[in-house]
N, C-alpha and C positions, 0 to 999 in steps of 0.2 A: 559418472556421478550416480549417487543411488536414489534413484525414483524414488522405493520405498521410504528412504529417511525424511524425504522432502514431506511425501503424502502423512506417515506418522507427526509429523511437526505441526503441518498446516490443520490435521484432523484436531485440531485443538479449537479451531472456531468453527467446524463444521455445526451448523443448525444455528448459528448465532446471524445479529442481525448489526449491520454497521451503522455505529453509531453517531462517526464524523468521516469528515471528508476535508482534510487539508492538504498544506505543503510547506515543504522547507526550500528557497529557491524553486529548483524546479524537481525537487524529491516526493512521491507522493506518501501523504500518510493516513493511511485509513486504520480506524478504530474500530473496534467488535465488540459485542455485548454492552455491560450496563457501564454506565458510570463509576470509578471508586476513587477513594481518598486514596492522592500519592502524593510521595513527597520529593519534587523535581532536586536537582544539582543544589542549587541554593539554600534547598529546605525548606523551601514554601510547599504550603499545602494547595494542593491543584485535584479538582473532578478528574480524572484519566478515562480513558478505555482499559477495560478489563486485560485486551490484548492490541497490539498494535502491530501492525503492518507497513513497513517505509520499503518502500521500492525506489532503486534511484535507479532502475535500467527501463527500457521503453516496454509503456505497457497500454494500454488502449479498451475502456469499457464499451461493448458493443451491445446492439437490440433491434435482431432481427436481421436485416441486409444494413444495418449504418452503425457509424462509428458515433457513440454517444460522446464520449470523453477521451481523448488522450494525450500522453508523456508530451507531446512536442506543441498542445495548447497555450503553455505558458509561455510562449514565445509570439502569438500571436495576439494582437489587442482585441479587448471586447469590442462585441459589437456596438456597443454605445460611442466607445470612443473612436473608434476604426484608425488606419494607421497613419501615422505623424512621425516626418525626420527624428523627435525628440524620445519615440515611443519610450518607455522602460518598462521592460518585460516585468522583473522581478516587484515594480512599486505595487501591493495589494490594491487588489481590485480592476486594476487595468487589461490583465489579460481576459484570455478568451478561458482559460481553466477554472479562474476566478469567479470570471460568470456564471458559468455554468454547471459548476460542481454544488454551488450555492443549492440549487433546483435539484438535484439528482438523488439526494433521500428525502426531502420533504417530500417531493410527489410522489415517488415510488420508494416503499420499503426495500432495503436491499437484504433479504433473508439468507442465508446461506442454503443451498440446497445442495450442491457436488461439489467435490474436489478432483481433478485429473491433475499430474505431473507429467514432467518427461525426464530425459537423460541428462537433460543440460541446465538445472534448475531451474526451467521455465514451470508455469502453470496454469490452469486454468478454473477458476471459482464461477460454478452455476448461481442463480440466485432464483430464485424461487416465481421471479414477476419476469424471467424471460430476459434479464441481463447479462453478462457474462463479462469477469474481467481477466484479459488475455496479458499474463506477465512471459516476457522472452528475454532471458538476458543475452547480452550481445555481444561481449569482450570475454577472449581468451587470455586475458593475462590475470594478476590475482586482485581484480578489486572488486569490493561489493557489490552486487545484484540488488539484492531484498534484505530484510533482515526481519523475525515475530519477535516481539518479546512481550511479556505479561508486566502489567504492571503490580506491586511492591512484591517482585521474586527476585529471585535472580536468573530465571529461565530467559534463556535467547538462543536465537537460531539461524543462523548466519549464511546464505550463499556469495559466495565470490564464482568468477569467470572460470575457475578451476577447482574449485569444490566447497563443500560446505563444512561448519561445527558449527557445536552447541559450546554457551558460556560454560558450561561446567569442563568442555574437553579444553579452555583455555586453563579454569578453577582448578585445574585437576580432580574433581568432583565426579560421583557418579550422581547425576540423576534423572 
């Protein structure tokens, strides 16, 4: 895989600042920059992130020697409710990612300060207050890792366990 395509892709939120912190199940989706008018599937008009980030392979926010945030929290219950035969991971609010992702821009700005890639679509984003988010994707066969895409473009940028594209090499588009 080409390091470089990865680093050109992701250099698109370099110096920006994330602006949410969610999920889908257990996919994480971090937002970059400001707020803008987009308009989802449906065609409702929704606030978006400028650009977004959905990682669905294991990825893990760290600060200093400890594990701030990671991929395999939403399986684990909040602290408030700790664990019960009935737990359910995915009901909002109950996990431990839940919790905690809640706190992790209000108190600390997350700014963009470096980007690092590897060979195998992983990477890694500095942030500016000394956090760092470690993505590793982990399957060799062809399914999704990560994916950016901006909101109202058509720009996307795709890794899978075996390589990456952009929506235009699907569009047949150059851009």
């Amino acid at each position: 895989m080409d390091r470089r395509a990865i680093l050109e892709n992701l250099e698109q939120i370099s110096s920006l600042s994330v602006c949410s912190v969610n999920r889908a199940a257990n996919m994480l989706m971090l937002g970059f920059g400001d707020l803008v008018q987009a308009q989802n599937f449906r065609g409702e008009t929704l606030a978006d992130p400028q650009f977004s980030l959905h990682i669905d392979c294991p990825w893990r926010i760290v600060f200093c020697k400890s594990i701030v945030l990671a991929s395999w929290d939403v399986f684990e219950p909040s602290t408030k409710a700790g664990w019960t035969e009935d737990f359910e991971w995915d009901c909002p609010g109950a996990n431990l990612f839940d919790e905690k992702s809640k706190t992790l821009i209000a108190n600390d700005a997350l700014h963009v300060k470096g980007i690092t890639a590897d060979n195998f679509g992983g990477f890694c984003i500095s942030f500016d207050n000394g956090y760092v988010l470690e993505v590793f994707p982990c399957c060799s066969a062809d399914e999704e890792s990560w994916r950016l895409f901006e909101a109202n473009s058509e720009y996307g940028f795709v890794v899978n366990g075996k390589s990456f594209y952009s929506y235009s090499d699907i569009d047949g588009e150059d851009k």
